[in-house]
N, C-alpha and C positions, 0 to 999 in steps of 0.2 A: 504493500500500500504506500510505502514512503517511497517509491518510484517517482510517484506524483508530483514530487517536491523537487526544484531545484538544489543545490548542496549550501548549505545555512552556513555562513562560516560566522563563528562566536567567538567574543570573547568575555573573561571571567574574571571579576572584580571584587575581592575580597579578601580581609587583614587577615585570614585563619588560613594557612597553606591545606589541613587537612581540607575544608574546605571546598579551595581552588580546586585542588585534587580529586577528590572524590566529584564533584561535578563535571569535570573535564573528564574522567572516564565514564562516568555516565552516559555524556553524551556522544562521547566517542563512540560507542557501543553501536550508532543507528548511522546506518549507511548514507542518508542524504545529511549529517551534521558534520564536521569539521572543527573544534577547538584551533585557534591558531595563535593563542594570547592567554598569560593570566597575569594579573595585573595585584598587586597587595596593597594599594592606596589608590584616590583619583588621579592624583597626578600623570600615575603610571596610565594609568587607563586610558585616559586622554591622550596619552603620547602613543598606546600603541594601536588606538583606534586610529590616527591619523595617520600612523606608518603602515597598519594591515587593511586599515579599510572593511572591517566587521558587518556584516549584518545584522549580528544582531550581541547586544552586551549587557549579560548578567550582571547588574550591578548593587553590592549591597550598599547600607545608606551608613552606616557608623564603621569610619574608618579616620585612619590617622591624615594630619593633615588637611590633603584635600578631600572633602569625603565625597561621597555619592548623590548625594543632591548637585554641590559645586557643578561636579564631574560632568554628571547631566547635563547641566545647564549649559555647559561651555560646548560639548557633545551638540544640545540641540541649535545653540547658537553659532557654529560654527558652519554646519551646510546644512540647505536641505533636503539631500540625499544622504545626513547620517546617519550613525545606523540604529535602529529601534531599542530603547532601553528599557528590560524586563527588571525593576527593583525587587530586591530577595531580601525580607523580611524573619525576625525572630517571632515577631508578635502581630496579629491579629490586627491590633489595631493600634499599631506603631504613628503616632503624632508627625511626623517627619513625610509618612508616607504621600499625604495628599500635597506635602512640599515637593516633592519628586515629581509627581506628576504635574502640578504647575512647571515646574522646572523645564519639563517636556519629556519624562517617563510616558511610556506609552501602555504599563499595567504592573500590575506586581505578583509577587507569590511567597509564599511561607518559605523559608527552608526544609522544611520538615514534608516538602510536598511529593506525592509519590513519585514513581520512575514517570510513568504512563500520562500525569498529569503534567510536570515540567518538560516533558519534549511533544507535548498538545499546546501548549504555552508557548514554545518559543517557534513551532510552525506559526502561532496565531499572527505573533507579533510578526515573525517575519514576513509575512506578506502583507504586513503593513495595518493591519488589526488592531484592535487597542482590546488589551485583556479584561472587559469591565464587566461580563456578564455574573462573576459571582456577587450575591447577595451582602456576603460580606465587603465587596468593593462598595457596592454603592451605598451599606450603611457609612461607612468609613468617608467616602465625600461629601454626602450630608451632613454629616457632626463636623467634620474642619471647611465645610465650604462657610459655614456659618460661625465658626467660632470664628476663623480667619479672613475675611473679607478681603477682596484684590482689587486693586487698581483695575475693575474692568470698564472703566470709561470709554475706551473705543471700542472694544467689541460690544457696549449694549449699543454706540451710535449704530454701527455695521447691521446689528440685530435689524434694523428699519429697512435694509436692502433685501433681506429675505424675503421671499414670497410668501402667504398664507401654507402653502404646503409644507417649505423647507424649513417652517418654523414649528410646524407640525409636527419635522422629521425630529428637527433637534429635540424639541422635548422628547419624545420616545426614545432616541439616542441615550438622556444623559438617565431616563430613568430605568438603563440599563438592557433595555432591547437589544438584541440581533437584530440583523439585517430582516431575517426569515418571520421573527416575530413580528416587524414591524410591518412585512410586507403583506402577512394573513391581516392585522388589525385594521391597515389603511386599503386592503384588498387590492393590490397592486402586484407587479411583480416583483420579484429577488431585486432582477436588472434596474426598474424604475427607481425604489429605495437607493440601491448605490449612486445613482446619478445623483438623487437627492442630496445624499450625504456628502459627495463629491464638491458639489455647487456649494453647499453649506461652507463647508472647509475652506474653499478657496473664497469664498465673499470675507469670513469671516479672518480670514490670512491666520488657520491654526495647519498645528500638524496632521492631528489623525484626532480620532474619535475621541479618545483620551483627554486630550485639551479643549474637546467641544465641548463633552463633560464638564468638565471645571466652569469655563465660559459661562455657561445655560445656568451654572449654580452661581458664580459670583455676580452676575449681570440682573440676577431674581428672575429670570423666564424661569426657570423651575426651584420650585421651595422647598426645603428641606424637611422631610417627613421622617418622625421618628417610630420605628416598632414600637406598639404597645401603649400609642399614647393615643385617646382621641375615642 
């Protein structure tokens, strides 16, 4: 089945060598993946993302120095053809994490995540995906989209160029849809939805779905709802 896939070349960012280790053989292990980097602080990361040119780079958030937020941020400010940053998490709901993803992470995942789940994760991201369908993501940017308010003064101006549809799309987007879910809800096709999403992203001059995410929460087009309350 991993035919499918073009070959993912990664790299892996983290202050623990067992770590770096054990996840680079991990993914070694799957024929369309390629490890070509491990990096033990951001700095390093940044420097070998630019020298190997990644697809896609595991990056944990608490590291010496420059850490993984930084790291990102320079990562996504630097092109935009970089390459997709998958944040690797101890906790659940790590305060730093919806920092990464403002930063321009484009999803994250526990470390403690199975084989099966982290190389469905980093196919996701690599084609350009943003990893927000778990439940636990999207409680996770409603509690810091609110606690942390962002400078989003130009993307709510932008939010006015959207059409009644694409504003449609982005709510169902940040409230953690798929493509396929949105596409049964608004009864359209798979293909229609991406165009959607497409259009969005580019009016809105974000990365990927991930920062539309954020956008749609700090801008108040969608409000943060809590489990159990109400």
């Amino acid at each position: 089945m991993s035919a499918q896939f073009p070959t993912v070349r990664i790299v892996i960012a983290d202050d623990h060598l067992v770590v770096r280790t054990g996840f680079a053989e991990l993914l070694n292990t799957q024929p369309d993946f390629h490890v070509v980097g491990t990096a033990s602080d951001g700095a390093e990361a940044v420097h070998l993302c630019n020298e190997l040119s990644p697809d896609v780079v595991l990056m944990d958030i608490r590291m010496p120095g420059v850490d993984g937020i930084e790291a990102t941020r320079q990562l996504a400010e630097s092109a935009s053809a970089g390459p997709r940053i998958l944040i690797l998490t101890t906790f659940d709901l790590d305060e730093y994490v919806y920092d990464a993803l403002r930063a321009g992470a484009s999803g994250f995942l526990l470390k403690d995540v199975t084989a099966e789940r982290l190389f469905d994760a980093v196919r996701v991201i690599a084609v350009g995906e943003a990893l927000l369908a778990p439940a636990i993501t999207r409680r996770l940017i409603s509690e810091f989209a609110q606690m942390q308010p962002g400078s989003g003064a130009p993307a709510a101006a932008a939010l006015a160029t959207l059409t009644p549809r694409e504003t449609q799309v982005l709510r169902l987007v940040a409230e953690g849809l798929s493509n396929p879910e949105i596409a049964r809800r608004l009864t359209v096709t798979e293909e229609t939805v991406k165009t959607h999403v497409s259009r969005v992203l580019n009016k809105l001059g974000l990365r990927d779905r991930a920062q539309a995410v954020v956008a749609a929460y700090e801008t108040g087009l969608v409000v943060p709802r809590f489990r159990g309350q109400g």
